[in-house]
C-alpha positions in Angstrom: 62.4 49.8 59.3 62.0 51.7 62.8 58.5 52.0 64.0 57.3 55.3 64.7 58.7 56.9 67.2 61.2 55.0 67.8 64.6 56.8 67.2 66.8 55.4 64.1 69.4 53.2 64.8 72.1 56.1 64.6 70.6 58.0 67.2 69.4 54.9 69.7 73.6 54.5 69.5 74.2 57.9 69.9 71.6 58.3 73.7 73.0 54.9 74.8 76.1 56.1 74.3 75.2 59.6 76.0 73.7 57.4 78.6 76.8 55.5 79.3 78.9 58.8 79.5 76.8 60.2 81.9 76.6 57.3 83.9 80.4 57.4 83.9 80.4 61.0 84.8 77.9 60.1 87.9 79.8 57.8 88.8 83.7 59.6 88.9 81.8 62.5 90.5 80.4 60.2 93.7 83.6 59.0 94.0 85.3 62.7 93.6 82.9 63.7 96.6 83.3 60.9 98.7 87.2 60.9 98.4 86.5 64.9 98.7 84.2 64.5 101.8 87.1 61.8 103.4 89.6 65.0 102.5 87.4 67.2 104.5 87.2 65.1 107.2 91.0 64.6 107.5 92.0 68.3 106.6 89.5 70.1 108.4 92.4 71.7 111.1 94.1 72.6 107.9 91.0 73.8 106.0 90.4 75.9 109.0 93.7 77.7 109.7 93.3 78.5 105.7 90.4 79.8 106.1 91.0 82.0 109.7 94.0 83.1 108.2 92.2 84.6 105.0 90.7 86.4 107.7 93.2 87.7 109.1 94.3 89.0 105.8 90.9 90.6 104.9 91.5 92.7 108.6 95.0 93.2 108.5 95.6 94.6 104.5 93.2 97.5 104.4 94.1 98.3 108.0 97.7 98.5 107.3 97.1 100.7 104.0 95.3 102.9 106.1 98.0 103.3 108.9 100.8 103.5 106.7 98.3 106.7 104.5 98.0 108.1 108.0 101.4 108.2 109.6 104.0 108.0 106.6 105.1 111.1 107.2 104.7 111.6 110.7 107.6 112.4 113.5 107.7 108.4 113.9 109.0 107.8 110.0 112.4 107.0 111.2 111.8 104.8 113.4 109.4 102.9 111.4 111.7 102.5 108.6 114.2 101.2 111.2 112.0 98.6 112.4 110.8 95.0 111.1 107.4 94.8 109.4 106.0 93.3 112.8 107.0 96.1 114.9 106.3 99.0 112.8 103.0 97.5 112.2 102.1 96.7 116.2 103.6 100.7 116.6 101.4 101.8 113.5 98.1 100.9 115.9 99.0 101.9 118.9 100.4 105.3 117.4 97.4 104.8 115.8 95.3 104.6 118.9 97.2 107.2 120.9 98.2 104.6 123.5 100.6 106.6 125.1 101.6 104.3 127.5 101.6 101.4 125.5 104.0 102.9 122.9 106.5 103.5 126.1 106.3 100.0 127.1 106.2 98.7 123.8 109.8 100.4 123.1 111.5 100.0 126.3 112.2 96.4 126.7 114.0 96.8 123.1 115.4 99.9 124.1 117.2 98.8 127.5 118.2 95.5 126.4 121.6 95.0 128.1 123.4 93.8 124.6 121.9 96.6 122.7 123.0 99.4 124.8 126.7 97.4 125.1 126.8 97.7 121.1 125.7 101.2 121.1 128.3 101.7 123.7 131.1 100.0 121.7 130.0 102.1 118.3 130.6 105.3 120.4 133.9 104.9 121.8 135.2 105.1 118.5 132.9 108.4 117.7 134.7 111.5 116.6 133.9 113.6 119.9 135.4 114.9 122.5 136.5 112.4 125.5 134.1 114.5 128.1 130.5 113.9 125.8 131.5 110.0 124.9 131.9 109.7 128.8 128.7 111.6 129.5 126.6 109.8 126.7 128.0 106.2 128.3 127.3 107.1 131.4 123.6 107.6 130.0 123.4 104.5 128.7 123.8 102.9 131.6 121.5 104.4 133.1 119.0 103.2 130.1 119.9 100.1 131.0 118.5 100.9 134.9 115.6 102.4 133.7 116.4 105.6 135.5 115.4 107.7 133.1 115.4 111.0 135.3 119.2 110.8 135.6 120.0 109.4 131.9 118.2 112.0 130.1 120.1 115.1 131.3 123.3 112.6 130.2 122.2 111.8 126.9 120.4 114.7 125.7 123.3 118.3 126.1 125.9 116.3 124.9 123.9 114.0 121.7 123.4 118.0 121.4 126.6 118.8 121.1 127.7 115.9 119.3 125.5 117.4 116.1 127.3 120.8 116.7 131.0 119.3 116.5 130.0 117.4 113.0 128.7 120.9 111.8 132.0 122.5 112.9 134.3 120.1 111.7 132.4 120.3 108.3 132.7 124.2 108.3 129.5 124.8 108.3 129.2 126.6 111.4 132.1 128.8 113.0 132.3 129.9 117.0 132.3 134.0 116.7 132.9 134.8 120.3 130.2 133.2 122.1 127.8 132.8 119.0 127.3 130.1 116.4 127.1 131.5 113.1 126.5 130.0 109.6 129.5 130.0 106.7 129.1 130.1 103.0 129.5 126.4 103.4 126.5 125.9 105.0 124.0 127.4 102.3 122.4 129.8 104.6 123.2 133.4 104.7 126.8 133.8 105.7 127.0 135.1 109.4 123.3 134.5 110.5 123.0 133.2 114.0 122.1 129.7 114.1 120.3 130.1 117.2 119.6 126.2 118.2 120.8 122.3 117.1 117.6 122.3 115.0 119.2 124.9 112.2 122.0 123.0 111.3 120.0 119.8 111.4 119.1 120.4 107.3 122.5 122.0 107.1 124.0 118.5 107.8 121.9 117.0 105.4 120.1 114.8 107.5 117.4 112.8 105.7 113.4 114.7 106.0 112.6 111.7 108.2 115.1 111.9 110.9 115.6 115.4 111.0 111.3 115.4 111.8 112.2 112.8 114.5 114.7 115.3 116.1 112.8 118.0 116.0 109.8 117.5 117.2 110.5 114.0 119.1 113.8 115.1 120.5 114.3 118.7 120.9 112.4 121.4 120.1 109.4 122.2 121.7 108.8 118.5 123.6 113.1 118.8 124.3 113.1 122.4 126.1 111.8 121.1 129.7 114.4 118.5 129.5 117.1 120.7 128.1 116.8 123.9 130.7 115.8 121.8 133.5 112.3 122.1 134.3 110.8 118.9 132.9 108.4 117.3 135.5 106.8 114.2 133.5 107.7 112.6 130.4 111.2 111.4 131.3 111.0 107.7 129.9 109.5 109.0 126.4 112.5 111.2 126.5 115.5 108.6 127.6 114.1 106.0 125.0 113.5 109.0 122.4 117.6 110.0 123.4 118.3 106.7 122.8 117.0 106.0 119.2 118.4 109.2 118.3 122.0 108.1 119.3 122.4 105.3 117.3 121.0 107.8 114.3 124.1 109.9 115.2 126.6 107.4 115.6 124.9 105.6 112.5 125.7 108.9 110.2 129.0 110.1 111.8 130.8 107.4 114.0 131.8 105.1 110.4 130.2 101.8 111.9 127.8 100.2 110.0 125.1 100.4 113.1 122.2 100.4 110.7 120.7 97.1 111.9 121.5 97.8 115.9 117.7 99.4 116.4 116.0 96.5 113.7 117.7 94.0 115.3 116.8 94.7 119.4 113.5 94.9 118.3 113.4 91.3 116.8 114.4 89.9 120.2 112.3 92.0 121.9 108.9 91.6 120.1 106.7 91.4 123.1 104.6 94.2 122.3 102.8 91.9 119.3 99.8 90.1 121.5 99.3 93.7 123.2 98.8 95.8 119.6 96.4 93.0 118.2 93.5 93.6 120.9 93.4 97.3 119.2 91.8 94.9 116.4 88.5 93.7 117.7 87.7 92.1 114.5 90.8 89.6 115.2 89.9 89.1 118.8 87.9 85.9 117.8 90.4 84.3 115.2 93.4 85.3 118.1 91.6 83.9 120.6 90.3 80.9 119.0 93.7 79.6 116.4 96.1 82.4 118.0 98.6 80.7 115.7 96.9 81.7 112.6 97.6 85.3 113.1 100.9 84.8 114.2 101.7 82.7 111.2 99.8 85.1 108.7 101.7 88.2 110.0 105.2 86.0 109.8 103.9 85.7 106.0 103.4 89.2 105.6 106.8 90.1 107.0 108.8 87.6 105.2 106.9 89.1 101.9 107.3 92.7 103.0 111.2 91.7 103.5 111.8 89.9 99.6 110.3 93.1 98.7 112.3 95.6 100.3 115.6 93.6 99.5 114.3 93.4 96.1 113.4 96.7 95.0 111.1 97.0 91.6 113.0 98.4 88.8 112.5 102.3 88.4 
């Protein structure tokens, strides 16, 4: 018989055995957390790059929503769809920041890269246009190359011009009427009406919403009219490397090559502009400075994602 208090035998078995398990659990879990601490110890350059990389995430995903809210739609939508996920994101912040300066010298080195400008070149010799504008447009693409911007823009930007009023001729949608351009039924604007500058027949053409904004406001219209009548005193690099970007748009539309990549593909080998556009992020200045590689890596991430997704389109 069990004395009082004494637990029956049924449940003395039943705590030794509890006893035993827990004892077995305290043991596996000292040797969990000594094999974890001996992990730690050995991982902890690993643990950390993990860990500033998280960080990076948590600084660059809400910023990059924003930007991309903000300037979707902007003049600069063609160009950002042209670019890689790295480069439209390091011109999203300084557009972003209204770094005029820096978006000039952020575009340029891709923009007067020597083998860029020589595919460009070869695309427009075979362009349907007169002998005189391919010669004048060449000419101005050499003069990219130089970086003398005062003498390529006049080069590049009357006949890039006239290169989008021989495409509306030859489609019959524009007739010369003695010395006036004028709309045909073709066109779908009121047969006859005066189309008074490049920037009516852009929509005409049926140029895309993002490039025609590019054009018009980037291009020509009001920031083009200095440069076109001759009066322009400052802005000539934004101009030549604006000429420039709208070219290949052209000869990527109307010159049959397949020219889409040229602009994606400069700006890959010319991604110097990266290092600059981070230090408009203050809250990455301590992980760049400190593990520098863990923002590089974390952006390569982003980019290699962002490119499975775009080459993999979700199903409508």
């Amino acid at each position: 018989m069990t004395p009082p208090g004494e637990p029956s035998d049924p449940w003395r078995r039943l705590i030794e055995e509890f006893r035993e398990i827990a004892a077995a659990i305290s043991d596996a879990y000292n040797g969990f957390a000594r094999r974890l601490g001996t992990w730690f110890e050995e991982n902890q350059d690993t643990i950390a790059a993990v860990v500033d990389s998280l960080q990076v995430l948590a600084v660059l995903q809400p910023e990059l929503q924003r930007l991309a809210d903000e300037w979707k739609d902007s003049a600069w939508g063609h160009l950002l769809a042209e670019l890689d996920f790295v480069n439209a994101f390091c011109l999203l912040l300084l557009l972003d920041q209204r770094e005029e300066d820096a978006i000039e010298a952020a575009l340029e080195p891709a923009l007067t890269d020597l083998d860029f400008l020589a595919d460009v070149d070869k695309a427009l010799r075979s362009a349907p246009l007169p002998a005189a504008n391919r010669r004048q447009l060449a000419k101005g693409l050499v003069l990219i190359g130089e970086r003398d911007y005062e003498l390529a823009v006049p080069l590049l930007i009357l006949p890039l011009e006239g290169a989008f009023w021989w495409v509306a001729q030859d489609r019959g949608l524009v007739e010369r009427i003695k010395t006036r351009m004028r709309f045909t039924p073709a066109s779908g604007q009121k047969p006859g009406r005066e189309a008074r500058s490049v920037e009516a027949i852009f929509e005409p053409l049926g140029i895309d919403e993002d490039f025609r904004a590019f054009l018009t406001r980037l291009v020509y219209g009001g920031h083009g009219h200095p440069f076109r009548h001759g009066n322009a005193e400052v802005g000539w690099r934004r101009a030549g490397l604006m000429l420039v970007i709208a070219l290949v748009g052209w000869l990527d539309l109307y010159a049959g090559a397949d020219d889409s990549d040229l602009l994606q593909l400069t700006f890959e080998l010319n991604d110097h502009a990266l290092d600059g556009a981070l230090e408009l992020l203050p809250r990455l200045g301590a992980v760049a400075a400190r593990r520098p590689e863990a923002v590089e890596t974390t952006i390569t991430v982003l980019m290699s994602f962002h490119s499975t997704r775009s080459s993999h389109p979700a199903p409508p």
